[in-house]
C-alpha positions, -999 to +999 in steps of 0.1 A: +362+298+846+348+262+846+339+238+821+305+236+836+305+273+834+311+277+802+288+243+790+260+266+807+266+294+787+272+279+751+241+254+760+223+285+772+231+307+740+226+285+711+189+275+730+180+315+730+197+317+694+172+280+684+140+302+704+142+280+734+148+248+718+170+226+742+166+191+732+204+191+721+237+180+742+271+185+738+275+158+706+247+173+686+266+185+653+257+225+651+246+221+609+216+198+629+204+221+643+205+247+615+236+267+621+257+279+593+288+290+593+280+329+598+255+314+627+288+299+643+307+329+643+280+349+660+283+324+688+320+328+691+320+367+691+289+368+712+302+341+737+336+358+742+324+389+746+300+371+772+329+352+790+352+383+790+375+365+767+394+370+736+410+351+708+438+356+688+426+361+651+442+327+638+424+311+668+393+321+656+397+313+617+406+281+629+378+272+650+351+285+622+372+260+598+370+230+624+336+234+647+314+211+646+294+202+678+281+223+707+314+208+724+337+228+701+329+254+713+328+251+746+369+233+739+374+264+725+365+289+746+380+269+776+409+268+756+415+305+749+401+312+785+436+298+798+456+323+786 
């Protein structure tokens, strides 16, 4: 799986989640663009299930402690999609 790959699908996700809204990039902190914290892990669950992937439970808890941007979640699942 590439990075690109998996940009694509987070970027393509949180649009369909935002009702087509896309003028966000990989910087764009996820509270700005009205994501909460059960909003984020919806993403995660949905996106791993998406990317055939799957994290450990503490890997999880951590990243709904620590994501903030679009590109924490794409680190993330690139992250868990190396092992």
């Amino acid at each position: 799986m590439t990075r690109d790959a998996v940009r694509t699908a987070v970027h393509c996700f949180i649009s369909r989640l935002l009702e087509g809204r896309d003028d966000f990039d990989d910087n764009t902190r996820l509270v700005q663009l009205g994501l909460d914290k059960e909003d984020i892990e919806d993403l995660i669950f949905h996106l791993e299930d998406q990317l055939g992937l799957t994290a450990f439970t503490a890997e999880e808890d951590r990243m709904f402690q620590t994501a903030t941007t679009v590109d924490d979640l794409s680190r993330f699942l690139i992250e868990i999609g190396r092992y």
